[in-house]
C-alpha positions as CSV (number, residue, x, y, z in Angstrom):
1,X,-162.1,129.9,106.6
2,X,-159.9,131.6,103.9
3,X,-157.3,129.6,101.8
4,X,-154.7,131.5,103.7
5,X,-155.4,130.5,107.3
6,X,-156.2,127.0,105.7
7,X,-152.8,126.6,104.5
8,X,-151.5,127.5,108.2
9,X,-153.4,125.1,109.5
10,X,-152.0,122.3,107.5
11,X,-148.5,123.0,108.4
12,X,-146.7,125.2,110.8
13,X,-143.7,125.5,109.4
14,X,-142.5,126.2,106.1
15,X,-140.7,123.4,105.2
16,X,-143.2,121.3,106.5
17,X,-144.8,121.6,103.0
18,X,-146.0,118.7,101.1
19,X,-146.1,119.5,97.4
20,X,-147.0,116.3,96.3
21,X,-145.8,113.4,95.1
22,X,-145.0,114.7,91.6
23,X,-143.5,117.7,92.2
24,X,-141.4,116.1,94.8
25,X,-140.0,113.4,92.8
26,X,-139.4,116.3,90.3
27,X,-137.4,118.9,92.9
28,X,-135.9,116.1,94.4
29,X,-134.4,114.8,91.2
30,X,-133.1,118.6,90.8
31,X,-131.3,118.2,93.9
32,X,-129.7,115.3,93.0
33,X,-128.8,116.2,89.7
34,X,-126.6,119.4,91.8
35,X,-124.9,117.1,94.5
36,X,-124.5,114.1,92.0
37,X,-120.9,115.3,90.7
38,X,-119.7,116.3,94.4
39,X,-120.9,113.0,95.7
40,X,-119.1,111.0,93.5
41,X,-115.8,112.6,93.5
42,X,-114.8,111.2,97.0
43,X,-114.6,107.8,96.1
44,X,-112.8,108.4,92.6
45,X,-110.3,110.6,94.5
46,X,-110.3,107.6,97.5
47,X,-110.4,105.1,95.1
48,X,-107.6,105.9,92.7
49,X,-105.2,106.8,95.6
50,X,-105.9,103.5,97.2
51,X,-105.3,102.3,93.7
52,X,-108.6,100.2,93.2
53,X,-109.9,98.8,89.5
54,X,-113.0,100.4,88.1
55,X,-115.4,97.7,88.8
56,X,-114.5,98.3,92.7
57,X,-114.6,102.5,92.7
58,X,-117.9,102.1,91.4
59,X,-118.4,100.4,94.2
60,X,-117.4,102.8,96.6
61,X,-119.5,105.2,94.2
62,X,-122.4,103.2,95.0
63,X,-122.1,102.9,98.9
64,X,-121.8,106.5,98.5
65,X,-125.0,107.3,96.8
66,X,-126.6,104.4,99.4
67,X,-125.5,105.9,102.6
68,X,-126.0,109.3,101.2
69,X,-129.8,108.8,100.4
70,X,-130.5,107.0,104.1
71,X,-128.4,110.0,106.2
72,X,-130.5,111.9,103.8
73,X,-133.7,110.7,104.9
74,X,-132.9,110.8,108.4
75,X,-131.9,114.1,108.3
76,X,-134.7,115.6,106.6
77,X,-137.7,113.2,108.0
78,X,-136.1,112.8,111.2
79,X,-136.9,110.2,114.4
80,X,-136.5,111.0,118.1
81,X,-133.4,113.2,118.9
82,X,-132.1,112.4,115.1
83,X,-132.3,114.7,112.1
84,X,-133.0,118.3,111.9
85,X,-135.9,117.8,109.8
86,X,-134.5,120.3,107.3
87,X,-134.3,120.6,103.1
88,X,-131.1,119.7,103.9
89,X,-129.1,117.2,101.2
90,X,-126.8,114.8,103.0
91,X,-123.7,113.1,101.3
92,X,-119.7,112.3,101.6
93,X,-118.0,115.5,103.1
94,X,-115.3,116.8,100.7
95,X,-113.2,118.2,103.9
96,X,-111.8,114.4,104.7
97,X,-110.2,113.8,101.5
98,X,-106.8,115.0,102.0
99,X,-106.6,113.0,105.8
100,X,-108.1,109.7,103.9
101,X,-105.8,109.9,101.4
102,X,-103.0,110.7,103.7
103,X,-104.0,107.7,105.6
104,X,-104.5,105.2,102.3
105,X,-101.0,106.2,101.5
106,X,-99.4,105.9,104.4
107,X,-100.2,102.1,104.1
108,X,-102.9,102.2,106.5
109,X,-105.6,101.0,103.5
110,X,-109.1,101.4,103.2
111,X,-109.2,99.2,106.7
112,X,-107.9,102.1,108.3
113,X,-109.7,104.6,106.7
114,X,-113.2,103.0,107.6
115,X,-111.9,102.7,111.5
116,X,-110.5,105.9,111.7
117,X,-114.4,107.4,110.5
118,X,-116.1,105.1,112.6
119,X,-114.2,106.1,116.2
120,X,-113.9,109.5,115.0
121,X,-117.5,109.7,114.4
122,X,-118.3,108.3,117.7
123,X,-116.7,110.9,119.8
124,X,-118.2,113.3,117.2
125,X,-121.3,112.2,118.2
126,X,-120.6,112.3,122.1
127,X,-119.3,116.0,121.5
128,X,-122.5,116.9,119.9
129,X,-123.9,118.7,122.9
130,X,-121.5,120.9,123.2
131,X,-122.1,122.4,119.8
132,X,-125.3,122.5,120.0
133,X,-124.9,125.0,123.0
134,X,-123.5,127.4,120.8
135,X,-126.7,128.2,119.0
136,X,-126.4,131.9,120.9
137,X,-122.7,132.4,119.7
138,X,-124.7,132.9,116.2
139,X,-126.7,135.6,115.4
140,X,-127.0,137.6,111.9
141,X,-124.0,138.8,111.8
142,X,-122.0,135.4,112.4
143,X,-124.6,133.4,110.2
144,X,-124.3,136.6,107.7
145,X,-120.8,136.1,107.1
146,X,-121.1,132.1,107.0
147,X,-123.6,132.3,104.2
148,X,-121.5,134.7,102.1
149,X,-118.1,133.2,102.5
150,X,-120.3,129.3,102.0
151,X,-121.4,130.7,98.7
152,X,-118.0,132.3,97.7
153,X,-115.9,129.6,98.2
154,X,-117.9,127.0,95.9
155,X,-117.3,129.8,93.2
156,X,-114.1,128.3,92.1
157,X,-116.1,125.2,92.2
158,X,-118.5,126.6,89.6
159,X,-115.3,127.9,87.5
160,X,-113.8,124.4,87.5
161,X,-116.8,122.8,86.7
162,X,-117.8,125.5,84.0
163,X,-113.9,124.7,82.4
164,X,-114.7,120.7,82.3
165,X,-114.0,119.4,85.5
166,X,-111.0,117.5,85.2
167,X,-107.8,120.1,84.9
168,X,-105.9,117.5,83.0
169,X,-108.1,116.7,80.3
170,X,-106.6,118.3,77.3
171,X,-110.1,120.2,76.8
172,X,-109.9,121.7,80.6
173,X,-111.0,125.3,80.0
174,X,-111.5,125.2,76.5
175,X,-114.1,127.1,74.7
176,X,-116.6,124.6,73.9
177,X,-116.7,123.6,77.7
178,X,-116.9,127.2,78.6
179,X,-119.7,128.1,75.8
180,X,-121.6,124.9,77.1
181,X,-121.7,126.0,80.1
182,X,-123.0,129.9,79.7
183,X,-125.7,128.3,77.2
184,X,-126.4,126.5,80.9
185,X,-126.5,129.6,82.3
186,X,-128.4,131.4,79.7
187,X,-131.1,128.6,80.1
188,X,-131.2,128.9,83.5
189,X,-131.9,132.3,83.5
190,X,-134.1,132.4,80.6
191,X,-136.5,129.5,82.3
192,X,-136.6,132.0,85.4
193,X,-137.7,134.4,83.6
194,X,-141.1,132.8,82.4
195,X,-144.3,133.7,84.1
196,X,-145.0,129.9,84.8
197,X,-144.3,129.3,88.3
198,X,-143.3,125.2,88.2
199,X,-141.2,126.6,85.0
200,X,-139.3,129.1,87.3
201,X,-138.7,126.5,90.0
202,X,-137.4,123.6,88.1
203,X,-135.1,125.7,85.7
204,X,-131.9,124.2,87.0
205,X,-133.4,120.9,86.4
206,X,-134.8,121.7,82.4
207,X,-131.7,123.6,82.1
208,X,-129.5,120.9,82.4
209,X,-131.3,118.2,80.4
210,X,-131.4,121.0,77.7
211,X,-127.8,121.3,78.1
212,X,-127.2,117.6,78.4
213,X,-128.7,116.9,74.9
214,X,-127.7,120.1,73.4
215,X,-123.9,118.4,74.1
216,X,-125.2,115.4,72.8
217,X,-126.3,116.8,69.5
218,X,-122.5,118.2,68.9
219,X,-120.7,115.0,70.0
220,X,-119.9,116.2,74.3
221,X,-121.8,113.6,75.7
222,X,-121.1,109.5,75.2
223,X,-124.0,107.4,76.1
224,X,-121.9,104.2,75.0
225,X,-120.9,103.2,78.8
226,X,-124.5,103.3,80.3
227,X,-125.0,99.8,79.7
228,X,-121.8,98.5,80.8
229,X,-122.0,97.0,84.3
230,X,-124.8,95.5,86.6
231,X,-128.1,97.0,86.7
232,X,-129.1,96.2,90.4
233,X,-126.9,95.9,92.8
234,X,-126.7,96.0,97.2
235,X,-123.4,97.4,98.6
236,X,-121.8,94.4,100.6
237,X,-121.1,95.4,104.1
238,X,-117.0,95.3,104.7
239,X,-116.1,94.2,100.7
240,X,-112.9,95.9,101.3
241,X,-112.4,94.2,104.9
242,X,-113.0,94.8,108.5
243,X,-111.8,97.8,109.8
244,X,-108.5,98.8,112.0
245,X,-108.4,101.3,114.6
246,X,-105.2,103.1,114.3
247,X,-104.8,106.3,117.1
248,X,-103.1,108.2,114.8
249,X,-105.5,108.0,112.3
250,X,-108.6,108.2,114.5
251,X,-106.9,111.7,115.8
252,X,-106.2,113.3,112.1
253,X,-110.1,112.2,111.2
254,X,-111.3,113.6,114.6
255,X,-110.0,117.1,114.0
256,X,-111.8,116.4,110.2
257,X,-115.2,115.8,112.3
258,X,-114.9,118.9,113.8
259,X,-114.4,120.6,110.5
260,X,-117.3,118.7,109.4
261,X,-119.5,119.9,112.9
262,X,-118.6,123.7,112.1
263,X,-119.8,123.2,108.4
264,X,-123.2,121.1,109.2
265,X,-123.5,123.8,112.0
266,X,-123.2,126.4,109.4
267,X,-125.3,125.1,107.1
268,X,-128.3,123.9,109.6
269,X,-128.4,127.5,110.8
270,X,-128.1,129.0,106.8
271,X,-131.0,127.0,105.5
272,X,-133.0,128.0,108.3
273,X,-132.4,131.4,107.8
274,X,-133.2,131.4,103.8
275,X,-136.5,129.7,104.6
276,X,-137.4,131.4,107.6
277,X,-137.7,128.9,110.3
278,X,-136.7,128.4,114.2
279,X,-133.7,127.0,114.7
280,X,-132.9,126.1,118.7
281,X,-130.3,124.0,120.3
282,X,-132.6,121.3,120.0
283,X,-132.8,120.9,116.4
284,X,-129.2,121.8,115.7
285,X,-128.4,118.8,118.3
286,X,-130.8,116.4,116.6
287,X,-129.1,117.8,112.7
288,X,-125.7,116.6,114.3
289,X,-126.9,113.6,115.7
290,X,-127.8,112.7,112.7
291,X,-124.6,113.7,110.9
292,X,-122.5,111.4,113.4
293,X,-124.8,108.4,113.3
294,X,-124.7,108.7,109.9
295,X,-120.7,108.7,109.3
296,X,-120.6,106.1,111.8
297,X,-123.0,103.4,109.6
298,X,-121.1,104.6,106.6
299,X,-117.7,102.5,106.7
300,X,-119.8,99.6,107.0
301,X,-121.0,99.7,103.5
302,X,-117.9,100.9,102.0
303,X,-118.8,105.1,102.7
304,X,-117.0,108.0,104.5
305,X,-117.8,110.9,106.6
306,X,-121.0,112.6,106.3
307,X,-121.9,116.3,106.0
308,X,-124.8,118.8,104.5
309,X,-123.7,119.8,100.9
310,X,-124.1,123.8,100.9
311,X,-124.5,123.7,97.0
312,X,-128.1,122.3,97.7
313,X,-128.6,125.0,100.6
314,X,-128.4,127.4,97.5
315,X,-131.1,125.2,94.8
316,X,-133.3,125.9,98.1
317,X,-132.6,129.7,98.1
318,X,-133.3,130.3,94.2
319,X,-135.7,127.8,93.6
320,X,-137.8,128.8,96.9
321,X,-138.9,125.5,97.6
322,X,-138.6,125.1,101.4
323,X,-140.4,121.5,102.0
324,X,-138.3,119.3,103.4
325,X,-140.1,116.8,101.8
326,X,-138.7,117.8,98.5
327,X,-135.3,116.6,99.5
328,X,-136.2,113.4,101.4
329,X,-137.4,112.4,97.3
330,X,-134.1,113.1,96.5
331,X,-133.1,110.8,99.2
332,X,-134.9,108.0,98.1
333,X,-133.1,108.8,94.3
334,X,-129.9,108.4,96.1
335,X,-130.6,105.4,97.3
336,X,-132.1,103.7,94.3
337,X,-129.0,105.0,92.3
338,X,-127.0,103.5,95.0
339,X,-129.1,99.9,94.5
340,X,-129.2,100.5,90.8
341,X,-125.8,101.7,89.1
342,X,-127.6,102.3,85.6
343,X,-129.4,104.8,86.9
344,X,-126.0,106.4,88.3
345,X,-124.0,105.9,84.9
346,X,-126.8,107.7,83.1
347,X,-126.5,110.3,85.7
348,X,-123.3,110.6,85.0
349,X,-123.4,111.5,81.3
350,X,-124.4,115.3,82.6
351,X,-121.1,116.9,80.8
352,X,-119.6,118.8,84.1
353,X,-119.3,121.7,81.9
354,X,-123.8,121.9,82.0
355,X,-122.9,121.6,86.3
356,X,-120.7,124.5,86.3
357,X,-123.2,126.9,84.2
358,X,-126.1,125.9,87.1
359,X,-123.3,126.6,89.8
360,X,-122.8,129.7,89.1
361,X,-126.1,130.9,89.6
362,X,-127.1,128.3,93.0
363,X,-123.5,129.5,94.6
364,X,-124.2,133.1,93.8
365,X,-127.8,133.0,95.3
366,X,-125.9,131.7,98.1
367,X,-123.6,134.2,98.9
368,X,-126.8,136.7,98.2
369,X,-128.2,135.2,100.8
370,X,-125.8,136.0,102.9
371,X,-125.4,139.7,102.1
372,X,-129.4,140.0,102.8
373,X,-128.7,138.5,106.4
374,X,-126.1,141.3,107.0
375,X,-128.4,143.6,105.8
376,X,-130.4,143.0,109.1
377,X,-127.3,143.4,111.0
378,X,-127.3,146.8,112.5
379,X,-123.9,148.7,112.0
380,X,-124.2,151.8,114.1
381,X,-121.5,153.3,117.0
382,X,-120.5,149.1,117.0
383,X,-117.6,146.6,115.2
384,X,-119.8,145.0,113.5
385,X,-118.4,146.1,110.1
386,X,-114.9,145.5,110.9
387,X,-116.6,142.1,112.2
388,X,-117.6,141.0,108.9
389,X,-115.2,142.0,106.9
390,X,-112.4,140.2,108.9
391,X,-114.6,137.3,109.2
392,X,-114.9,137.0,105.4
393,X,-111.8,138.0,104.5
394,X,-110.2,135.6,106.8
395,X,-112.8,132.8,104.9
396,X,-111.3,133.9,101.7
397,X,-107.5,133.3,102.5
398,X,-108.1,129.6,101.5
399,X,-109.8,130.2,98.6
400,X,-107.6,132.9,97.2
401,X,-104.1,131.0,98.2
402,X,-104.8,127.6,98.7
403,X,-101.4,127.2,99.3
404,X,-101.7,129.4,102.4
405,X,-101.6,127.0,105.4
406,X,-99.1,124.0,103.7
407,X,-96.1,125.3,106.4
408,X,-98.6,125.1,109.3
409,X,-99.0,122.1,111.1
410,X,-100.9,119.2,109.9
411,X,-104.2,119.9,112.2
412,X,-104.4,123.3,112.1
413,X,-104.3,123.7,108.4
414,X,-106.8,120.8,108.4
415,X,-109.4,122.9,109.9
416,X,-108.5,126.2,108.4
417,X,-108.1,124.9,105.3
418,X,-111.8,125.3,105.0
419,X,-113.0,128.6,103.9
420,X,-116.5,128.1,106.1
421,X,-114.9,126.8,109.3
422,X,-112.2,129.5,109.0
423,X,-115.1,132.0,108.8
424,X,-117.4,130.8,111.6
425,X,-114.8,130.3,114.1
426,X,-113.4,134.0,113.2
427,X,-116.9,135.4,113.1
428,X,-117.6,133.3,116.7
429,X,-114.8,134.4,118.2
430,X,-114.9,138.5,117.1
431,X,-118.1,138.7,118.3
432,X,-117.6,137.5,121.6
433,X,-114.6,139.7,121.7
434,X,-116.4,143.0,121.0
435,X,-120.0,142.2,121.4
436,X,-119.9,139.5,124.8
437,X,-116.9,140.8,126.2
438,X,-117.0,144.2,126.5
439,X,-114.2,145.1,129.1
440,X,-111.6,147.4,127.5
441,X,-113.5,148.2,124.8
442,X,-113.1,151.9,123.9
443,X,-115.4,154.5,123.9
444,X,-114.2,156.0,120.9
445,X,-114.6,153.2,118.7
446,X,-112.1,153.0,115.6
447,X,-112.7,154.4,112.2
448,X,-114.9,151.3,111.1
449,X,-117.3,152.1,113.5
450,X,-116.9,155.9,113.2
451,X,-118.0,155.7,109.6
452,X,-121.4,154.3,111.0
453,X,-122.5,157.2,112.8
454,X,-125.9,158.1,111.6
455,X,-127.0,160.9,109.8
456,X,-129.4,163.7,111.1
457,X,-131.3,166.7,110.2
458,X,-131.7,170.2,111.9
459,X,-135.6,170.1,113.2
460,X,-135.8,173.9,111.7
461,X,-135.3,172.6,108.3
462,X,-137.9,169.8,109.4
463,X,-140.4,172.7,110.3
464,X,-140.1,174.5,106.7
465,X,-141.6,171.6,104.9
466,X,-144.6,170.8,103.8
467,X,-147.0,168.4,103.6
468,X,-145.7,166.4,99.9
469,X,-142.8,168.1,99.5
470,X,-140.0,165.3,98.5
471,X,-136.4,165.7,97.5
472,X,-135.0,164.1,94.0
473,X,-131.6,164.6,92.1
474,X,-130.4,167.5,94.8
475,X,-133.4,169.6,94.2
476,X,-136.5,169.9,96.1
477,X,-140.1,169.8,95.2
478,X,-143.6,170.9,96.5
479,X,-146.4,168.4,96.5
480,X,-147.7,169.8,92.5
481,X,-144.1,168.8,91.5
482,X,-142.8,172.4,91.5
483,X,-139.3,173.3,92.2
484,X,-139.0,174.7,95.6
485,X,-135.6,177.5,95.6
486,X,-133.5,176.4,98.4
487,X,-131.9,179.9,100.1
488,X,-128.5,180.4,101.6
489,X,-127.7,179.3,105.0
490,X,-127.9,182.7,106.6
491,X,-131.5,183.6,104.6
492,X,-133.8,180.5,104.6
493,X,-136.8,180.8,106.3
């Protein structure tokens, strides 16, 4: 038996991989090191607007990176009819921010908050079948468009990052921030380029511990704080109360968990086409499963809402690991960091400006992916062009003007807000307008489609070729690299 049909035997799937426990611990800390500044940025926005002391966002921090590990590890490892068993990163979704903070400063409080997830969550979770029904509404060209317009719209992520992070530091955007972070970038690259193969694969890693001590070295990075605050310590279920169950509240966080339900949709389906694995109804109920379950435990330790980050979806697409594995590491990282906040304050010192030079090269490979899924998409005598570019342009809107929705209504600028729901639901819904339901569709399609028709050649001119005879720079050749004369219309023979 060959190594080949060996290594098939072992596993069946690609991310079934085990690379070891090294190498896992190694990729998974990569992972982390990606998500880490996303995760945490949740509970410093939460925590500031409920207007909590340091000592008690870091706590929220720390429930964060706890509950994110565990959903983490369910996701990825998976138990009956929970987790998609996907390299699929799991922590606090970005898209509830505004509605907690609304809700915080409405005078609700954090009570409020952790009620409002927790009943959301549990209709999220009986709604789950219905979503994952849909897994037919999404072929290449609706998962195409997704992938793209996930990858675009953490650009401007990248940027910020890349500039410092925080827009009102008074170095926001200034050239040593900026200069960091191409040196990142240049690393990044650079380590890419070697011949070694672990090299290649963990260059976002060794680029940002190079860029980490390389802002060290000129006075970026402050190491002071690390030792300031408990080295172990377990998030206390309820510290900031019992929750309250508010209908108002649980209504603006349902319409978040369907935001969050488009997204982890997207995102289940987008791994599983940069790795090249099956994706059924089955699995995309059992990824959402998990994503509900999760949200629901997480108000108990002092956590959110729970979602797939799709900046990891792109470390899987460049780096080319697929195990799943791999991430449930970083999983157990999490949750260590969340039992041990040393771990996280030394995390922390990664200047944001060494995130945004990585970013730039995960969210492109992203949005790459995506364009290789249209690729497949076939484009002839069909809307499919008009398709995606409405889809993604439509996905875009946000990003470009994120002022756009503030006059619509509360709920619908809540889930169009979102640059990746906006896309999926116009992508979902333009396909089933032109390619499900056909009726009054016309038969001469519009100039989109026109443009698609395909090109075809006279079988005469077929006939007064030869065998090796190719066509280069609009000239055409014999088989011994001759110039062959090509005659007027009316004389060729």
């Amino acid at each position: 038996m060959d190594i080949k049909s060996t290594s098939q035997s072992t596993f069946e799937r690609p991310e079934d991989e085990n690379l070891g426990l090294v190498a896992n611990i190694a990729y998974g800390f990569q992972h982390v090191l990606t998500m880490y500044g996303g995760i945490i940025a949740v509970p410093l926005i939460v925590g500031q607007a409920a207007g909590l002391g340091p000592a008690e966002i870091g706590l929220l921090i720390a429930a964060s990176l706890f509950i994110g590990g565990l959903a983490t590890l369910l996701q990825t490892l998976g138990i009956p009819f929970f987790g998609c068993q996907l390299p699929l990163v799991q922590g606090v979704s970005f898209a509830s921010v505004a509605t907690i903070v609304a809700i915080v400063t409405s005078g609700g409080g954090l009570p409020s908050v952790f009620g409002a997830v927790i009943a959301a969550s549990v209709l999220g979770l009986l709604i789950t079948p219905i979503f994952s029904k849909i897994i037919k509404f999404f072929p290449p060209l609706v998962t195409g468009a997704v992938i793209t317009t996930i990858g675009l719209t953490l650009m401007p992520v990248a940027a910020r990052w890349a500039m410092g992070g925080n827009s009102k530091a008074p170095d926001f955007g200034s050239m040593a921030n900026i200069g960091l972070a191409a040196f990142t970038l240049a690393l990044v690259l650079l380590l890419s380029k070697l011949g070694n193969a672990a090299i290649s694969r963990l260059s976002i890693l060794l680029a940002m511990i190079i860029g980490t001590v390389a802002a060290w070295a000129v006075g970026m990075v402050d190491f002071s704080n690390v030792m300031t605050g408990p080295i172990f310590a377990f998030p206390t279920p309820f510290h900031f109360g019992a929750p309250t169950f508010e209908l108002a509240a649980i209504i603006s966080m349902f319409i978040v968990v369907l935001v969050i339900l488009v997204e982890t949709s997207a995102d289940i389906l987008a791994v599983g086409d940069i790795i090249d694995t099956k994706i059924d109804s089955k699995r995309l109920g059992d990824g959402l499963r998990a994503d509900m379950v999760s949200s629901i435990v997480a108000p108990m330790f002092g956590s959110f809402t729970q979602s797939a980050f799709a900046q990891n979806v792109g470390l899987v697409a460049v780096t080319n690991v697929k195990s799943r594995f791999v991430v449930a590491a970083a999983g157990v990282i999490l949750v260590v960091l969340g039992l041990m906040p040393l771990m996280g304050r030394v995390i922390a010192t990664v200047p944001t400006a060494v995130l945004g030079g990585a970013g730039i090269v995960l969210f492109g490979t992203v949005a790459a992916s995506g364009i290789r899924t249209l690729a497949q998409v076939s484009y002839t005598n069909n809307m499919n062009l008009i398709i995606v570019a409405t889809s993604i342009g439509f996905g875009m809107l946000p990003i470009a003007a994120p002022a756009f929705y503030d006059q619509f209504p509360d709920w619908f600028a809540t889930i169009f807000h979102s640059g990746i729901s906006s896309t999926a639901i116009m992508a979902i819904a333009l396909n089933l307008l032109f390619n499900h339901l056909k009726i009054g569709n016309s038969e001469n399609q519009s100039v989109f489609a026109a443009g698609t028709e395909p090109r075809s050649v006279r079988q005469d001119v077929i006939l007064d070729l030869t065998e090796g005879d190719y066509f280069s720079e609009g000239k055409l050749f014999d088989v011994d690299n001759n110039e062959v004369p090509i005659a007027p219309k009316e004389s060729a023979h």
